[in-house]
Gaussian input, Z-matrix of N, CA and C with variables (Angstrom, degrees):
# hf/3-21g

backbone

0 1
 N
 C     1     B1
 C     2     B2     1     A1
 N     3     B3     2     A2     1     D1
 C     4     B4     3     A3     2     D2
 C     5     B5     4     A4     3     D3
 N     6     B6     5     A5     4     D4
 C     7     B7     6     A6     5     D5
 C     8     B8     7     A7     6     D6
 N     9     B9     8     A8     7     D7
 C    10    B10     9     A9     8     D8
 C    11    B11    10    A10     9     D9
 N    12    B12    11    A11    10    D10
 C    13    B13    12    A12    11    D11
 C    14    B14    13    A13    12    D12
 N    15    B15    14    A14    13    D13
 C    16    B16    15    A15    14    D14
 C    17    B17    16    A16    15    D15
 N    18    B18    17    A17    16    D16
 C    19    B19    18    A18    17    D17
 C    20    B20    19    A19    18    D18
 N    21    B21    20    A20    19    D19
 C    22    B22    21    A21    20    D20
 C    23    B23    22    A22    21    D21
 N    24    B24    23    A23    22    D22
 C    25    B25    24    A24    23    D23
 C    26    B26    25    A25    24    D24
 N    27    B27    26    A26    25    D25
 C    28    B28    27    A27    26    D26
 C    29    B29    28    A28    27    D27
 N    30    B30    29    A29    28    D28
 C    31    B31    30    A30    29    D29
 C    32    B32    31    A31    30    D30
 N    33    B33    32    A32    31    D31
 C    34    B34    33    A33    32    D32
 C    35    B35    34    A34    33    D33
 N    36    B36    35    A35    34    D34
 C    37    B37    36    A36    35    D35
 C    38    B38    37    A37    36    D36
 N    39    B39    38    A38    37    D37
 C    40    B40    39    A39    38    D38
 C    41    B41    40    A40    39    D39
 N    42    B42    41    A41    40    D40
 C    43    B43    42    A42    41    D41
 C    44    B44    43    A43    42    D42
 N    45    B45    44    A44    43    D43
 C    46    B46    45    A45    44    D44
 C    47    B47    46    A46    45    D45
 N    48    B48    47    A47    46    D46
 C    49    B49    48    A48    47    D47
 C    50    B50    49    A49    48    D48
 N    51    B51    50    A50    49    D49
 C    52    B52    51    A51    50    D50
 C    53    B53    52    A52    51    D51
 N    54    B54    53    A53    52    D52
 C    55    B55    54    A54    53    D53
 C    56    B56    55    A55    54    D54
 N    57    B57    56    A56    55    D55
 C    58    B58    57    A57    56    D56
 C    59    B59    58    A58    57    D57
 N    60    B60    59    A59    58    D58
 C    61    B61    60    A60    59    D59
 C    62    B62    61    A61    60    D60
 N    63    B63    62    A62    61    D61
 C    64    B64    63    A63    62    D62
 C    65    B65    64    A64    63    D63
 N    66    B66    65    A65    64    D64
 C    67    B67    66    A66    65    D65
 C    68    B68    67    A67    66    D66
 N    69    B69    68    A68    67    D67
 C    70    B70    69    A69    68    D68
 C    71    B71    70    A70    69    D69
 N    72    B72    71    A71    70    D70
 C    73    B73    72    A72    71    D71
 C    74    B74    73    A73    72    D72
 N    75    B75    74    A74    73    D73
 C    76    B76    75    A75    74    D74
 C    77    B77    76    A76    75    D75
 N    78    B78    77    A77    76    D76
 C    79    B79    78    A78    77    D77
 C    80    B80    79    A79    78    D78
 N    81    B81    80    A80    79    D79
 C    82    B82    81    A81    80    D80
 C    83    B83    82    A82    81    D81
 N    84    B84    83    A83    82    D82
 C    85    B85    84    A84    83    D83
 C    86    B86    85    A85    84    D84
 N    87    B87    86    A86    85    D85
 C    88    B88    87    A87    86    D86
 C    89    B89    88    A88    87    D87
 N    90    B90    89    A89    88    D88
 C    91    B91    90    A90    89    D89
 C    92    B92    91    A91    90    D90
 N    93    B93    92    A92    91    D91
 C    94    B94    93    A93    92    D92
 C    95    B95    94    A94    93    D93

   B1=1.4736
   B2=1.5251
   B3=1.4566
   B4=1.5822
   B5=1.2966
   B6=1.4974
   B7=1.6079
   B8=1.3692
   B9=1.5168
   B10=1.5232
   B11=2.1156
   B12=1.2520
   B13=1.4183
   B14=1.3395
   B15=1.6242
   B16=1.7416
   B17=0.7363
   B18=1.7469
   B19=1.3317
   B20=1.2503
   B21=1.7048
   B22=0.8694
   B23=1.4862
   B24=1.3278
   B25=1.5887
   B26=1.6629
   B27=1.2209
   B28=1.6635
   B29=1.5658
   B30=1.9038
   B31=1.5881
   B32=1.6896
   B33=1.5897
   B34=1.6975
   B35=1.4145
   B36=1.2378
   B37=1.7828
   B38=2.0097
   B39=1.2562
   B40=1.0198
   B41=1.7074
   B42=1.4982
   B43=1.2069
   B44=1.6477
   B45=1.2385
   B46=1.7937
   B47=1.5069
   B48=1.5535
   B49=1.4964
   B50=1.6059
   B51=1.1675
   B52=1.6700
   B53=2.3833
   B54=1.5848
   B55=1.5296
   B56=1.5998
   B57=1.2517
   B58=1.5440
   B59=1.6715
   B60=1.8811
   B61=1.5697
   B62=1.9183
   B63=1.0815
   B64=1.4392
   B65=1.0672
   B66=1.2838
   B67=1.5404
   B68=1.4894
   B69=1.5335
   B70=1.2083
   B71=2.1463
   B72=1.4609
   B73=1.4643
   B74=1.3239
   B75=2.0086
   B76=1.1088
   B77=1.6077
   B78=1.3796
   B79=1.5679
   B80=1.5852
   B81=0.7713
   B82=1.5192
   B83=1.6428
   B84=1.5903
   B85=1.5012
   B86=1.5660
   B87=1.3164
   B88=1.4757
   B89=1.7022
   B90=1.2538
   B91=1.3385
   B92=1.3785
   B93=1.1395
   B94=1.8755
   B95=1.5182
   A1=109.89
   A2=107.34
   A3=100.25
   A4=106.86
   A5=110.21
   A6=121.63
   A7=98.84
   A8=103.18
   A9=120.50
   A10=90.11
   A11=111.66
   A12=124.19
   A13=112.15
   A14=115.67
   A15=111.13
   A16=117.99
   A17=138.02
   A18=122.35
   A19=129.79
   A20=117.81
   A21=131.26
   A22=119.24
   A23=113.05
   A24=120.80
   A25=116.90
   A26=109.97
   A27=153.34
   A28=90.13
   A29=87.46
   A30=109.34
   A31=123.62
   A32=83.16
   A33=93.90
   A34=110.35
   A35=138.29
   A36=133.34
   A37=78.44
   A38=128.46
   A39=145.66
   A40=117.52
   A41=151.59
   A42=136.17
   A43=121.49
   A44=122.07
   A45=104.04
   A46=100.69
   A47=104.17
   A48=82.17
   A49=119.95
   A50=112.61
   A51=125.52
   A52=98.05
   A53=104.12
   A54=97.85
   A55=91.35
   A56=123.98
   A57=122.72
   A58=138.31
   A59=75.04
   A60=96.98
   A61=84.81
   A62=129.25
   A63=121.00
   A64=146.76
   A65=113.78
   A66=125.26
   A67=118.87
   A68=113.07
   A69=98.30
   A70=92.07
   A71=105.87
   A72=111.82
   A73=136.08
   A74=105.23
   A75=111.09
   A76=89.49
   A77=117.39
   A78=109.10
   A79=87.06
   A80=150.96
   A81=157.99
   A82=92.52
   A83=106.47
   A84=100.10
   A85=129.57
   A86=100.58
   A87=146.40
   A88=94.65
   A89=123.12
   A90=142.73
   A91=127.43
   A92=95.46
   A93=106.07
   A94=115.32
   D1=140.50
   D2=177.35
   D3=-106.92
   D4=169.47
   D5=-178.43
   D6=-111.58
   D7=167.79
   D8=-177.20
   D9=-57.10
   D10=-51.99
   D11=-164.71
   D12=-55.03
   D13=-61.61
   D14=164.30
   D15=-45.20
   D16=-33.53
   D17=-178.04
   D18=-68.72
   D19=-36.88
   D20=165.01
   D21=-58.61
   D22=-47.89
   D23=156.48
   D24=-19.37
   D25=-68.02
   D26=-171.15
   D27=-30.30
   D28=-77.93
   D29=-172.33
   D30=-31.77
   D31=-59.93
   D32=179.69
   D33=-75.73
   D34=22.78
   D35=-170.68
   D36=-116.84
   D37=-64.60
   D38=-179.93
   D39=-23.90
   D40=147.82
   D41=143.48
   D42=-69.84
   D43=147.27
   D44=-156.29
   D45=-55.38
   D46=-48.49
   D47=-151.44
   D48=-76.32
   D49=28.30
   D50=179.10
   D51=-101.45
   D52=-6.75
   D53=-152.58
   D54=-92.29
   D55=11.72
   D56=147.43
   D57=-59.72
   D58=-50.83
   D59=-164.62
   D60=-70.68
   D61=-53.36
   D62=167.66
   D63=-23.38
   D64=-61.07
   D65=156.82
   D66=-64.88
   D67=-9.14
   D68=-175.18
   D69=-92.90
   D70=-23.18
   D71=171.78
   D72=-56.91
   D73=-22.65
   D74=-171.38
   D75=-125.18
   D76=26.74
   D77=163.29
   D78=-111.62
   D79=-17.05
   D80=-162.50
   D81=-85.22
   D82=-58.94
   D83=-169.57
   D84=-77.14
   D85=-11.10
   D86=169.25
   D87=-49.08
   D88=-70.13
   D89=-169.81
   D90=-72.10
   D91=-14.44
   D92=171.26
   D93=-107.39

């Protein structure tokens, strides 16, 4: 399970323009 905090974590470990494909990874994982 992720937290509001890892995600944000996530974002900033990430280069921006990859922090789409991410959120769309951890809204995906979010859902199962």
């Amino acid at each position: 399970m992720f937290t509001n905090h890892m995600q944000d974590q996530g974002r900033k470990m990430v280069k921006p323009k990859m922090t789409a494909k991410v959120s769309l990874l951890l809204d995906h994982l979010a859902q199962n």
